[in-house]
C-alpha positions in Angstrom: -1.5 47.4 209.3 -2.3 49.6 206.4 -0.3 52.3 208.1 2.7 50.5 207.9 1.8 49.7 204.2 1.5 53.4 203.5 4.8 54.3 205.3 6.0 51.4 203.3 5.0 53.0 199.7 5.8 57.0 200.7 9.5 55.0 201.0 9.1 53.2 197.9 8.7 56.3 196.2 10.8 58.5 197.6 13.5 55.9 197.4 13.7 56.4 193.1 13.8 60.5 193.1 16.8 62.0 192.3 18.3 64.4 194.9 21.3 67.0 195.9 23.9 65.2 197.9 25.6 67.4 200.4 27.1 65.2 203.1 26.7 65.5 206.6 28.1 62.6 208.0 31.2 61.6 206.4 34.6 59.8 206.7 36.9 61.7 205.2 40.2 59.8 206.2 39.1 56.7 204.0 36.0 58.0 202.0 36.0 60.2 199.0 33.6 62.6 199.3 31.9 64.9 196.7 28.9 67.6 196.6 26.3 66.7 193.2 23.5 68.6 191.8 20.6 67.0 190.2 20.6 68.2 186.8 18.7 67.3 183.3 20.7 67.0 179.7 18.1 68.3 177.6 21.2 69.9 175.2 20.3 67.1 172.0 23.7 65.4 173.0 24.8 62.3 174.9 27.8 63.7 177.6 30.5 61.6 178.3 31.4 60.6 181.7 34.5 62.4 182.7 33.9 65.7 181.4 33.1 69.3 182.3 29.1 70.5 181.7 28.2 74.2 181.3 24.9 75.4 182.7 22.1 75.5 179.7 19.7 77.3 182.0 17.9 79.6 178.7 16.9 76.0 177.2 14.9 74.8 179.9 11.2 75.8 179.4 10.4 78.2 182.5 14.7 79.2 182.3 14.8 78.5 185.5 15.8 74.5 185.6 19.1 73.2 186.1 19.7 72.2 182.6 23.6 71.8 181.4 25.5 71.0 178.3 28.6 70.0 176.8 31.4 72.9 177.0 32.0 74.4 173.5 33.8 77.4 174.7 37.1 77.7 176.5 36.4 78.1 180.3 32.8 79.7 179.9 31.9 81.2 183.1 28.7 78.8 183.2 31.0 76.1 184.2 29.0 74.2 186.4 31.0 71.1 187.2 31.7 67.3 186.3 29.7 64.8 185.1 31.3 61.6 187.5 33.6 59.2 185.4 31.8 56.2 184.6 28.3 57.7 184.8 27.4 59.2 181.5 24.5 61.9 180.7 22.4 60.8 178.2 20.0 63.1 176.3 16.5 63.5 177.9 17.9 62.1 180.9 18.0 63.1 184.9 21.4 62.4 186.6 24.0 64.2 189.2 27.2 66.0 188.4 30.0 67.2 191.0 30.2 70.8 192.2 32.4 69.9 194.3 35.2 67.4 195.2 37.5 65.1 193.5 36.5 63.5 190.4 38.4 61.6 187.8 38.2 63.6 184.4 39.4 62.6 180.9 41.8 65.2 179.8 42.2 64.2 176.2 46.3 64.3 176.5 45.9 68.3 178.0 48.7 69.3 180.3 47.1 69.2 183.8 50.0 69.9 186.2 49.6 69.2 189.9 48.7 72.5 192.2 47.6 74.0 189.3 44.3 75.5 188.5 42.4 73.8 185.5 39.6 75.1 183.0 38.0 73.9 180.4 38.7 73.6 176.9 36.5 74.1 174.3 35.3 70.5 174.5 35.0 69.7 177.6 37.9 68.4 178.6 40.6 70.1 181.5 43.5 71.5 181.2 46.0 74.5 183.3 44.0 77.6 183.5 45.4 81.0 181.5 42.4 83.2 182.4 43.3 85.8 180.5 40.0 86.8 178.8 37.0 88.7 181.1 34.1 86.4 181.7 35.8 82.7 182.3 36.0 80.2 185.2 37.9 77.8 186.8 36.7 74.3 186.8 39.0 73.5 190.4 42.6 72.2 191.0 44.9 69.2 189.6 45.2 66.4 192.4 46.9 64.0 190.3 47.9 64.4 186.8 48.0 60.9 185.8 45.2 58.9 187.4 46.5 55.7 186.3 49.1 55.8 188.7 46.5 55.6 191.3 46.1 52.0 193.0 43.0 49.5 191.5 42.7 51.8 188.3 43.1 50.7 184.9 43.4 54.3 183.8 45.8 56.0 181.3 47.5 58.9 181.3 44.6 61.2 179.8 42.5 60.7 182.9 43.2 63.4 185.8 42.2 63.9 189.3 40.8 67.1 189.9 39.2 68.7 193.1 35.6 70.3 191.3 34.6 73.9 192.8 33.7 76.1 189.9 34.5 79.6 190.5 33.4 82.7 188.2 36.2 84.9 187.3 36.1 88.4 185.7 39.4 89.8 184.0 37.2 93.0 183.2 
């Protein structure tokens, strides 16, 4: 009996820890399906669902810990993805952000045309790549440019779809 309590506990435990969610099983015919990193906002700001984080590795203590940020430059090659729209990072806190997959991002009234390949701007927010200074990156690619078109939204037209995959890039 007090090996099933202990079994019992280790799942209780193990159950609250946050964790890296690559899928293996998956139905992607029906089910949208997205890769997330564990990651800690220890930048001094809140981050809005909905927008692109950078990596803030140098802040952490040991510079080595998956730290991010807001964006404050245009498509800094630390892109590391998309904080998921509806779950905001607050300071001091643990959560998950996309690296890869569709997510719904607030585009502050950029132009994010479909098939194209979006960065970010200088606050976060997407918008159609240019790439034409060395050291950027591209956030991913515009699925739909107008999410509020999409059924059981109540989005407007500053809210995007766009498929996550950060990719450094090197005009050098």
């Amino acid at each position: 009996m007090r090996y099933l309590l202990a079994i019992a506990l280790v799942f209780a435990f193990v159950g609250g820890a946050c964790a890296d969610a690559i899928p293996n099983v998956t139905q992607p015919k029906t089910v949208q399906t997205v890769w997330t990193q564990s990651v800690y906002n220890g930048s001094g700001d809140d981050i809005a669902s909905g927008t692109v984080v950078r990596w803030d590795i140098n802040a952490s203590a040991n510079d080595l810990s998956m730290w991010v940020e807001t964006v404050d430059a245009i498509a800094s090659i630390k892109t590391a993805g998309a904080v998921p729209y509806g779950y905001p990072l607050a300071n001091g806190t643990y959560g998950e952000i996309i690296v890869k997959g569709p997510a719904i991002l607030y585009n502050a009234g950029n132009t994010c045309t479909v098939d194209t390949g979006v960065e970010s701007d200088a606050t976060g927010y997407p918008v159609d790549e240019t790439l034409a200074a060395a050291d950027e990156a591209l956030l991913g690619w515009v699925v739909v440019s107008n999410a509020g078109t999409l059924a059981n939204t109540n989005l407007n037209s500053h809210y995007s779809v766009i498929f996550v995959q950060p990719t450094p890039y090197s005009g050098d």
